[in-house]
Structures are given as C-alpha cells and as structure tokens.
Backbone as CSV, one residue per row, in Angstrom:
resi,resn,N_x,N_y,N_z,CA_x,CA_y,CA_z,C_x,C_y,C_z
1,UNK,-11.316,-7.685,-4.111,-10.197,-6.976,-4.706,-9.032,-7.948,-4.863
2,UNK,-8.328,-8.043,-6.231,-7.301,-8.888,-5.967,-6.285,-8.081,-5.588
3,UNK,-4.988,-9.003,-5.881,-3.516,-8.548,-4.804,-3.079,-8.442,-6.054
4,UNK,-2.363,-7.024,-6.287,-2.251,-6.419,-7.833,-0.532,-6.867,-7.588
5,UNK,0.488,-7.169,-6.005,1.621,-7.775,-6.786,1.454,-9.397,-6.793
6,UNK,0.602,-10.218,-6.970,0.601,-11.480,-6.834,-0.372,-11.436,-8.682
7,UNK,-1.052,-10.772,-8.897,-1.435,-10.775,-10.137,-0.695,-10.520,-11.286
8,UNK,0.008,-9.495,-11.102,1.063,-8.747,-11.833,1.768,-9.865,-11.999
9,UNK,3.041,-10.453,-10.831,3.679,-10.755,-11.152,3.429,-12.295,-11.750
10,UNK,2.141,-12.803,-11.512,1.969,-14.235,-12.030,2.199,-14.179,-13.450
11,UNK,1.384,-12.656,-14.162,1.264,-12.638,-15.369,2.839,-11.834,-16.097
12,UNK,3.160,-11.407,-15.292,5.128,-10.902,-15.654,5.848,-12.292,-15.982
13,UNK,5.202,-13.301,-15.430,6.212,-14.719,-14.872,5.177,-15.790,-15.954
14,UNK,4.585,-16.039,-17.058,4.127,-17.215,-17.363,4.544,-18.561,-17.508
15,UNK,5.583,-18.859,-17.482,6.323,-19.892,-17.321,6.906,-20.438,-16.154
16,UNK,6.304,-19.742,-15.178,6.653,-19.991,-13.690,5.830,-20.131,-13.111
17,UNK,5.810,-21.387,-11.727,4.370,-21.001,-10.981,3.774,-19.877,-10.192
18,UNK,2.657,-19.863,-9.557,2.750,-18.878,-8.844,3.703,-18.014,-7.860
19,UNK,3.737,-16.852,-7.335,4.518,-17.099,-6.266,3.986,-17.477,-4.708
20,UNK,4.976,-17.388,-4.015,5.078,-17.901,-2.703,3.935,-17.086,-1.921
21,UNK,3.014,-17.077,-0.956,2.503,-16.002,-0.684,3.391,-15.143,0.467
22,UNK,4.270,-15.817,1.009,5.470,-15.457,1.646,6.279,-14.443,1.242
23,UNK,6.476,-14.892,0.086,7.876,-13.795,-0.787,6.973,-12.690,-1.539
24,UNK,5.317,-13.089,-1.567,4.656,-11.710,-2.003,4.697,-10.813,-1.105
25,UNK,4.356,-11.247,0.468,4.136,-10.499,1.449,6.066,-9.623,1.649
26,UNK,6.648,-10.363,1.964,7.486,-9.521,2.195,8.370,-8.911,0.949
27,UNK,7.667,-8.668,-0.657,7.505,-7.629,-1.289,6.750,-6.821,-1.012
28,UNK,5.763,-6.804,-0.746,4.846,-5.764,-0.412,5.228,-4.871,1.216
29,UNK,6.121,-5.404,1.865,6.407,-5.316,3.276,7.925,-4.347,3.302
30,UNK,8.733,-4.710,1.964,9.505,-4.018,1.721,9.271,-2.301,0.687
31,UNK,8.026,-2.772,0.242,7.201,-1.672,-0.106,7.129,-0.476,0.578
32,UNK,6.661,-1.343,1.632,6.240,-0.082,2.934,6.974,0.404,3.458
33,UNK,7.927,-0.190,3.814,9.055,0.347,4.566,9.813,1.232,3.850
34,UNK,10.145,1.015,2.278,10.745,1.793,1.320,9.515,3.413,1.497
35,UNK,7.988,2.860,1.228,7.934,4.238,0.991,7.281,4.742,2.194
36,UNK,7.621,4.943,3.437,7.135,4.966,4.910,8.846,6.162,5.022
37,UNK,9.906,5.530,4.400,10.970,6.110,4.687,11.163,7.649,3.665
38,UNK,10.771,7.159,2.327,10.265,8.617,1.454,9.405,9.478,2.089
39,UNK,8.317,8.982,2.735,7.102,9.995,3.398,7.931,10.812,4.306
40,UNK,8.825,9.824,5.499,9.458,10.645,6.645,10.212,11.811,6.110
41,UNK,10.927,11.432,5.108,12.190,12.264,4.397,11.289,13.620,3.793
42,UNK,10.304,13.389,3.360,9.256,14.497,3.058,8.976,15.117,3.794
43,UNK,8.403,14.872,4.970,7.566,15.122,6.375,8.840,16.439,6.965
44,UNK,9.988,15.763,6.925,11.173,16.459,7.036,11.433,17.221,6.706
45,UNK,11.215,17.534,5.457,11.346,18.892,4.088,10.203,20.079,4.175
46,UNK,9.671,19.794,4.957,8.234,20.333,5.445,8.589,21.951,6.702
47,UNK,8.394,23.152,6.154,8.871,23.847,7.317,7.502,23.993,8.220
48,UNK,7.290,23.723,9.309,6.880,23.654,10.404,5.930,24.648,10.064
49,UNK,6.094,26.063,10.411,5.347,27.247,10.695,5.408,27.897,12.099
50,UNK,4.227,28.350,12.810,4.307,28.530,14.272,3.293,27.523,14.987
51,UNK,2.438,26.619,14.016,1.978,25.885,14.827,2.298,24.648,14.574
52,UNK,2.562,24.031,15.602,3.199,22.527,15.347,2.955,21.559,16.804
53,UNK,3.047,20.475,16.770,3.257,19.632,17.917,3.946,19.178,19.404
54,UNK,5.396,20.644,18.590,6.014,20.513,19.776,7.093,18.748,19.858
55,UNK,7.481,18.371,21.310,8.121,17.357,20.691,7.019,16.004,20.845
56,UNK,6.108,15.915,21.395,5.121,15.146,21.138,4.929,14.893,19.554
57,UNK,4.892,15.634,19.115,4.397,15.183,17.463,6.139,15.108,16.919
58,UNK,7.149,15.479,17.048,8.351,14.781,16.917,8.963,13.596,16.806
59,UNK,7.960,12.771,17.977,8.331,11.824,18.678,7.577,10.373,17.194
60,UNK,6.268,11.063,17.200,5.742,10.007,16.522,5.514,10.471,15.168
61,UNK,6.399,11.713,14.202,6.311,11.723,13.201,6.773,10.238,12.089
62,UNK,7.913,9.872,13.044,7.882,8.565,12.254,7.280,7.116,12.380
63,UNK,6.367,7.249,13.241,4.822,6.199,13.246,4.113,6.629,12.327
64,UNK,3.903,7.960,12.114,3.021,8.324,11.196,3.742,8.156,9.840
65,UNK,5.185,8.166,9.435,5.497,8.054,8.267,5.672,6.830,7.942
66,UNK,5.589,5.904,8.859,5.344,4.021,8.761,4.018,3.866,8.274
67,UNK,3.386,4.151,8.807,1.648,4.262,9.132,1.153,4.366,7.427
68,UNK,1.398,5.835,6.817,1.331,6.265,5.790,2.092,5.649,4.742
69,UNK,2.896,4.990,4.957,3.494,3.954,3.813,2.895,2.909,3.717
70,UNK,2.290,2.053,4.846,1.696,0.852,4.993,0.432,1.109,3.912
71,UNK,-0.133,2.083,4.239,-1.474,2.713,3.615,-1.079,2.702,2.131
72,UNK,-0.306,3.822,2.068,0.004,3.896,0.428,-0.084,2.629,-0.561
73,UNK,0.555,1.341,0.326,1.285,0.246,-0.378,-0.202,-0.847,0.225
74,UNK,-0.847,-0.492,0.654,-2.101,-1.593,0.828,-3.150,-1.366,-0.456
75,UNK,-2.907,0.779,-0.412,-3.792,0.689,-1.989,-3.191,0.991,-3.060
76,UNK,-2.182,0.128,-3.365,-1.565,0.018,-4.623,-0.456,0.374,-4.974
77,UNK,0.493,1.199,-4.035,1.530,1.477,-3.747,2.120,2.044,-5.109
78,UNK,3.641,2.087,-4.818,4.347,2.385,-6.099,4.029,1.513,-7.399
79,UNK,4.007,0.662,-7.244,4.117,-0.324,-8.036,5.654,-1.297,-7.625
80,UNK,6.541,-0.836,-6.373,8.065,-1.816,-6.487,7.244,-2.950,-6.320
81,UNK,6.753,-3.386,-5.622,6.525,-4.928,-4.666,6.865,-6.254,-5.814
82,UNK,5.699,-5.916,-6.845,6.385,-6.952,-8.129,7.379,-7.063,-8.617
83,UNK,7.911,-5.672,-8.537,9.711,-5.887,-9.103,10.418,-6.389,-7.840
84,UNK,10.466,-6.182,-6.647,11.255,-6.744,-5.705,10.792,-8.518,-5.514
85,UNK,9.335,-8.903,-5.657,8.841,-9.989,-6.101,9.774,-10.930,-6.665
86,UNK,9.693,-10.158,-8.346,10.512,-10.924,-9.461,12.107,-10.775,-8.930
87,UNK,12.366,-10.000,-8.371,13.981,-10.274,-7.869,14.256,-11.334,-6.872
88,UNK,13.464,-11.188,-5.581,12.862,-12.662,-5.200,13.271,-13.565,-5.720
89,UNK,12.471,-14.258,-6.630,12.028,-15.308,-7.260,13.580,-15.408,-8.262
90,UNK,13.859,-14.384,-9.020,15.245,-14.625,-9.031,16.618,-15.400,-8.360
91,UNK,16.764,-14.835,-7.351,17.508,-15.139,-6.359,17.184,-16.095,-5.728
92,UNK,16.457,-16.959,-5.901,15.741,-18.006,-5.366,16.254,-19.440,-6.536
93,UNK,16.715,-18.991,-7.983,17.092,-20.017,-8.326,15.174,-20.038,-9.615
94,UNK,15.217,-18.991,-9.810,13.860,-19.268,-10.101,12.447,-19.899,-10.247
95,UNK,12.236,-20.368,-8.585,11.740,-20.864,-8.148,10.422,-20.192,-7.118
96,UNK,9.417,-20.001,-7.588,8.662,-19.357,-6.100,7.689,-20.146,-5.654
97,UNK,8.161,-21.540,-5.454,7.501,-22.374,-4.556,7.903,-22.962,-3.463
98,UNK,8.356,-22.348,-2.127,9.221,-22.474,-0.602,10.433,-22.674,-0.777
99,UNK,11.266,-23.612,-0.128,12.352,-23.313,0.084,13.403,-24.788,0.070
C-alpha cells in the first residue's frame, strides 16, 4: 500500500523534491490529533441513555477518541495531512529536504 500523503503530495509538488519523511509523518500526526479531537467533540454530542460506563468509560473516552483518529488517519484519513504537508514545505522556504 502506498502512503497516499507522500504520493499526493510528491505529485501536488512536481518541481520539488520529495518530501521529508519527517515532515510527512508529522502531517499525518497532526491528522490524528486534529481528527481524534472531532471524534471526542462527537463522542460528547452523544446522549448517553441508561446504559453507559459510568466514570470508568469517562475516564478513557478520550483514549478512545485518540485511538479512533489514529485509525481514521492510518486508512486514509481526511485527506488534511497533504495540505498541512504542502504548508510544511512552505514554511520551510520551499524546501522538503531536512533542515
């Protein structure tokens, strides 16, 4: 399987080298965390009922809304990672080869 933001953005970027596998990862890392924090905010919006966890499942609703973002964004996520990528590589002086 390839890495759809390291593909994407090679082919968004033709005049640039690859990127960093560094600055891919922590696009994809900011991925998760972005949508780990949407899931919680959901999870939230959610009325309970009468059966629920109690504060045990309180405690680690937001492991599970980390958990579930990591997931989302391993299979393919939103699609941000390439755009935060190319902002990257922006801010970098347009450069995504180290530092």
């Amino acid at each position: 399987m390839t890495d759809p933001v390291t593909s994407l953005s090679a082919a968004a970027l033709p005049a640039r080298q690859a990127p960093n596998p560094r600055d891919a990862k922590t696009a994809r890392d900011f991925e998760a965390v972005f949508v780990g924090q949407m899931t919680k905010l959901m999870m939230e919006s959610v009325q309970q009922g009468d059966f629920s966890g109690g504060h045990a499942e309180e405690m680690f609703r937001g492991v599970l809304a980390e958990k579930m973002g990591e997931a989302i964004t391993d299979r393919g996520g939103l699609g941000l990672a390439p755009a935060v990528l190319d902002q990257i590589i922006r801010m970098q002086g347009g450069s995504s080869n180290g530092r």
